[in-house]
N, C-alpha and C positions, 0 to 999 in steps of 0.2 A: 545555359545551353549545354548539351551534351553532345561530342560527337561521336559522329556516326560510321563518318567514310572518308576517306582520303584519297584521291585519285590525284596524277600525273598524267599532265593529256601534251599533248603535238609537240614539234620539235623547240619551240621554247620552254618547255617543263613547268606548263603553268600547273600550279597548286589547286586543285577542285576539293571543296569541302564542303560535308554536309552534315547539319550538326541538327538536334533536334529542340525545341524552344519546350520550356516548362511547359506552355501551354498543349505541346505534343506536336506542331507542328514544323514542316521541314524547311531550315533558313541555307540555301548554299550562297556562297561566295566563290571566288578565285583569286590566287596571289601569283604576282610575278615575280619572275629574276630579279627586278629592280627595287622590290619593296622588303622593309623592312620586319621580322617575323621575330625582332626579341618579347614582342610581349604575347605569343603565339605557343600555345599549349606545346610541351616536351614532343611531343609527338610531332606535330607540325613543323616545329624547327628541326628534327633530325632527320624529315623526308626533306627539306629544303636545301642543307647541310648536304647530304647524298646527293642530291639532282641537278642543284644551281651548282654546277661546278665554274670555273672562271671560264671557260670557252662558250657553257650555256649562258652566260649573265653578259659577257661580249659581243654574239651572235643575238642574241635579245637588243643590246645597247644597239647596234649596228640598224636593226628590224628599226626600233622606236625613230631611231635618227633618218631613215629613208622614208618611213610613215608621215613623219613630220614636215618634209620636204615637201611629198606629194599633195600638201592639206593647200588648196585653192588659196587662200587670205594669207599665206605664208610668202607665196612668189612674191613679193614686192609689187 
């Protein structure tokens, strides 16, 4: 795959990526604060490095943990 585009979208600093498949067709994904990007092209890890700073990856932690709360099968 080849990519194509990197983008940083809303106040969690998800990673949007759009990369192109041999066949020529467009595969995007997104990565978060929380996931890990060592086996993630040079590129990807130094816009990750720049954005997921510790207050972005906090305020992410923080988001996940009150998501999780709200999920119906969670309340006991």
């Amino acid at each position: 795959m080849k990519l194509e585009k990197i983008e940083v979208s809303n106040k969690h600093k998800y990673i949007q990526i759009l990369e192109k498949t041999d066949a020529g067709e467009n595969h995007r994904r997104f990565l978060t604060p929380d996931m890990d990007v060592s086996g993630e092209t040079s590129q990807i890890q130094e816009t990750a490095e720049k954005v997921w700073t510790n207050e972005v990856k906090d305020t992410y932690a923080k988001h996940q943990e009150e998501a999780e709360k709200n999920i119906p099968f969670n309340k006991g």
